[in-house]
C-alpha positions as CSV (number, residue, x, y, z in Angstrom):
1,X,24.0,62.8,228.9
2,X,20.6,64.7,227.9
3,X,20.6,67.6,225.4
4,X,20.5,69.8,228.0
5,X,23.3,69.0,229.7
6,X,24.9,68.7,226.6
7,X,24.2,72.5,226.1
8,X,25.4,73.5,229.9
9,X,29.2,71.6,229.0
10,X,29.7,73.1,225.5
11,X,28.6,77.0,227.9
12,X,31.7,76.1,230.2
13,X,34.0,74.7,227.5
14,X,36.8,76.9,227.6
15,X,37.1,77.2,223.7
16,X,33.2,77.9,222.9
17,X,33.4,81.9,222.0
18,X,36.3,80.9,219.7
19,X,33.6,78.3,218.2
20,X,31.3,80.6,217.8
21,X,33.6,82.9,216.1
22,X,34.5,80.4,213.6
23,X,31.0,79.5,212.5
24,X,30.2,83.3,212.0
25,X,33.9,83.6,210.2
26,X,32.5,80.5,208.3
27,X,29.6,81.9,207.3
28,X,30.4,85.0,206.6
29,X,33.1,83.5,204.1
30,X,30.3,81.3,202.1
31,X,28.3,84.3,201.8
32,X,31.3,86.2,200.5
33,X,32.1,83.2,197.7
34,X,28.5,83.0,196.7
35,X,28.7,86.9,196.0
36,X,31.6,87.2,194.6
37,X,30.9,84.1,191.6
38,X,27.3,85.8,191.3
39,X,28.0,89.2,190.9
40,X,31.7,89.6,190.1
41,X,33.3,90.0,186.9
42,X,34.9,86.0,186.5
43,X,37.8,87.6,185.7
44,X,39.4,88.4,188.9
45,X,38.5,88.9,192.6
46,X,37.4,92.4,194.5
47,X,39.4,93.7,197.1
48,X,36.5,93.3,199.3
49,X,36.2,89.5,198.7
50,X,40.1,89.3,199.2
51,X,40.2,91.4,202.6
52,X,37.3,89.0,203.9
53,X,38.9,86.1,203.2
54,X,41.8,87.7,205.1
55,X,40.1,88.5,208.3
56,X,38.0,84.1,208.0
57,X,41.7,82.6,207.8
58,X,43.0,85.2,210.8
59,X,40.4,83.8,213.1
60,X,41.3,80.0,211.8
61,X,44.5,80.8,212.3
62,X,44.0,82.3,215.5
63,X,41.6,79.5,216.8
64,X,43.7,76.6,215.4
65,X,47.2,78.2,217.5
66,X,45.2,78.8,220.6
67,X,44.1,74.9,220.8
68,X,47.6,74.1,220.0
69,X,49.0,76.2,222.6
70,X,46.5,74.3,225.4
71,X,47.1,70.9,224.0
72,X,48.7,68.5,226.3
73,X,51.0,67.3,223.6
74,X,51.4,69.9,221.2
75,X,53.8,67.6,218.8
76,X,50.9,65.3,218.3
77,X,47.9,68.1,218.0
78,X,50.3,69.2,215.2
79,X,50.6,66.2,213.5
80,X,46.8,65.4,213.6
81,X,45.8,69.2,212.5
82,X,48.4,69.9,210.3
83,X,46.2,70.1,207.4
84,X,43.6,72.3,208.7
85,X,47.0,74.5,209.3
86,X,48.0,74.8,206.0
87,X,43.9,75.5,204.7
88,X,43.7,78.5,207.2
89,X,46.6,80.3,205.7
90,X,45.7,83.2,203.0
91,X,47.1,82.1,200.3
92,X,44.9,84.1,198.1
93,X,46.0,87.1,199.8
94,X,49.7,85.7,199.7
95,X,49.9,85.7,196.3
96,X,48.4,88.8,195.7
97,X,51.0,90.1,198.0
98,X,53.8,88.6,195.8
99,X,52.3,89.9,192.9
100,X,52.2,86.1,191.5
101,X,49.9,85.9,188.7
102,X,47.1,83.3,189.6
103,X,44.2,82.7,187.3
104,X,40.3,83.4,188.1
105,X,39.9,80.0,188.1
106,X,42.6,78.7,190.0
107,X,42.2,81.8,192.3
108,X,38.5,80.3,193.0
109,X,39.9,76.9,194.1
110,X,42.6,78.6,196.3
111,X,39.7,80.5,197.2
112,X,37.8,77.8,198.9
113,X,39.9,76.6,200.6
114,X,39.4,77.7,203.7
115,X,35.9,76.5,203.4
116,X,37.0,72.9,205.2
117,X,37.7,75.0,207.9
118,X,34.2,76.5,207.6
119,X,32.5,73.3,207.3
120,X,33.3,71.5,210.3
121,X,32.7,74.8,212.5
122,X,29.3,74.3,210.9
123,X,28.9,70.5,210.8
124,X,29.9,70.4,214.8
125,X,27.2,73.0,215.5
126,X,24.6,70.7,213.5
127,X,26.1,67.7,215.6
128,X,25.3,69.8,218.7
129,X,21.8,70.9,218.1
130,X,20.4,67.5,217.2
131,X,21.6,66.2,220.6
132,X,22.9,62.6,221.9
133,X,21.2,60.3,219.5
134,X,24.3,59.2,217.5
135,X,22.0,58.2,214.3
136,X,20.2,61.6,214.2
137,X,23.9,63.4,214.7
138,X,25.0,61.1,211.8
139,X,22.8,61.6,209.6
140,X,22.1,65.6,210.4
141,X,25.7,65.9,210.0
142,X,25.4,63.8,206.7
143,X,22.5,66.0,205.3
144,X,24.4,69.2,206.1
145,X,27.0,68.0,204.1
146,X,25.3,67.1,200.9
147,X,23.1,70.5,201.1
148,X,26.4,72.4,201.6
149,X,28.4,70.7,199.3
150,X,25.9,71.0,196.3
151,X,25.7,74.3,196.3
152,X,28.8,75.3,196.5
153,X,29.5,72.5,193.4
154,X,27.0,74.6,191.7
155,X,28.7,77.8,192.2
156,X,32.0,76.2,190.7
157,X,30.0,74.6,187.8
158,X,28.8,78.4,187.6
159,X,31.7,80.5,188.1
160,X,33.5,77.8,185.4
161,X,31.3,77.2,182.7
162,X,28.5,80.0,182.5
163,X,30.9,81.6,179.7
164,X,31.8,78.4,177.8
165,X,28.7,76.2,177.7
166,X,25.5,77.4,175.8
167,X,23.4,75.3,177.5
168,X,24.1,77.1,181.1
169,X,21.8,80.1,181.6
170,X,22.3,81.6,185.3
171,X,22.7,80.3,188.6
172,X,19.3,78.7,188.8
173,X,20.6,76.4,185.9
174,X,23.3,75.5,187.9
175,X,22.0,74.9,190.6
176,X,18.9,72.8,189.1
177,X,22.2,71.0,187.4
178,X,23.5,69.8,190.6
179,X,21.0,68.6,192.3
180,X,19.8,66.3,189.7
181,X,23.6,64.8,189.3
182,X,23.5,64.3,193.4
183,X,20.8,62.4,193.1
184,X,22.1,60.5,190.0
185,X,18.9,61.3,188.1
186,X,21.3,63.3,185.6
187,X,20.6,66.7,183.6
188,X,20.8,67.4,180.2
189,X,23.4,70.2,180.9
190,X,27.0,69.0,180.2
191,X,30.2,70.2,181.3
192,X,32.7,71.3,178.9
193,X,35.5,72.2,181.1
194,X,37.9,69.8,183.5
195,X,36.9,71.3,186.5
196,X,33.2,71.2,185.8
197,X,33.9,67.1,184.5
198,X,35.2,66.7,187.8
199,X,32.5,68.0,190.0
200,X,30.3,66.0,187.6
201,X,31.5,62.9,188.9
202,X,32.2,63.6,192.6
203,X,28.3,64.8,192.5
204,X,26.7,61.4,191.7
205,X,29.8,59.5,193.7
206,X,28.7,61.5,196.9
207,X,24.7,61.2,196.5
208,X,25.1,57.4,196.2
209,X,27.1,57.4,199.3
210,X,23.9,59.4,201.1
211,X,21.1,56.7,200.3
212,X,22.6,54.2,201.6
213,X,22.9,56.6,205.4
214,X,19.5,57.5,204.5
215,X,18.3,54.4,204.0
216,X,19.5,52.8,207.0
217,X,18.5,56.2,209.2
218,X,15.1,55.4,208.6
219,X,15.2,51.5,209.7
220,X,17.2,53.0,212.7
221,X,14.5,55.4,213.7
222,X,11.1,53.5,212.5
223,X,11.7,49.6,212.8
224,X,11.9,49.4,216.6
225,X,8.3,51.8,216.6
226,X,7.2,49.2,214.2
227,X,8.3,46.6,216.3
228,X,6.6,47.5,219.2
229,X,3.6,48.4,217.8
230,X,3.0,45.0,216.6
231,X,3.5,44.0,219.9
């Protein structure tokens, strides 16, 4: 199947507008995290920030009990999608409801939860655009991933240590920080907090996971050229 036709089945797939609404909900959402660790106070979350999050996991919600309600055997859609079930559910906005107490920082993990949801709306829609070729969808797919999940380790390494750690100044620092730990060169910034150990070690875990994908992506796509070539 070309590219093209590709495109003409996901235009009659029955599900597509609520695809489309859950990349925009899922962007929409990472745009509201970024802003709301940048420019909030660190100490606890606008009602702006809280009422988008609100509408994103309505529209999860929504798309997530619409499949189930088509699916052939709902039983087993339920079982197999269970967790992307409980990730859509507000449970920032729950417990602010309830009046529970919950923490900035625990708040910010709660927070991004729904985020999963976001990044395989986005991750599909990659997927999509690079076509057939299951190497390029890999490793598109892969890329996205990395880019995606850097940044948003460096607004966590942010939003966690910018008022603990002396070395940290800004965003740009952060950022800077996390790229150099996902591609296990390293950066002379150090986390003193647990959560900011942790995404210390899941950076360099995940960028030596990518080489190897990279690697092989490129004997994938320039060894047969070679090959023939030399013929």
């Amino acid at each position: 199947m070309t590219r093209r036709s590709t495109r003409e089945a996901a235009t009659r797939d029955p599900f597509g507008r609520l695809r489309l609404l859950r990349l925009l909900a899922g962007i929409v959402l990472l745009a509201a995290v970024s802003w709301e660790v940048l420019a909030g106070d660190n100490l606890r979350f606008s009602q702006t920030y809280l009422t988008i999050q609100l509408v994103v996991c309505l529209v999860f919600l929504a798309d997530f009990f619409v499949r189930w309600a088509a699916a052939g055997d709902r039983g087993r859609y339920l079982r197999r999608n269970l967790l992307y079930l409980l990730i859509s559910i507000p449970w920032l906005n729950i417990s602010a409801w309830c009046g529970a107490d919950m923490t900035h920082d625990w708040g910010l993990v709660v927070g991004m939860m729904p985020l999963v949801r976001a990044f395989l709306a986005m991750a599909i829609v990659v997927e999509w655009l690079v076509g057939d070729n299951r190497i390029h969808r890999l490793f598109a797919a892969y890329l996205f991933t990395v880019v995606v999940f850097t940044y948003l380790s460096a607004l966590v390494f942010y939003d966690y240590e910018v008022a603990v750690n002396p070395r940290l100044h800004g965003f740009g620092n952060a950022l800077w920080w996390a790229w150099m730990n996902v591609t296990t060169v390293g950066a002379e910034i150090f986390p003193v907090t647990a959560v900011g150990k942790v995404v210390c070690v899941l950076l360099p875990s995940l960028g030596m996971l990518f080489f190897p994908i990279f690697t092989t992506y490129i004997l994938q796509e320039y060894a047969p050229r070679k090959k023939r070539s030399d013929q």
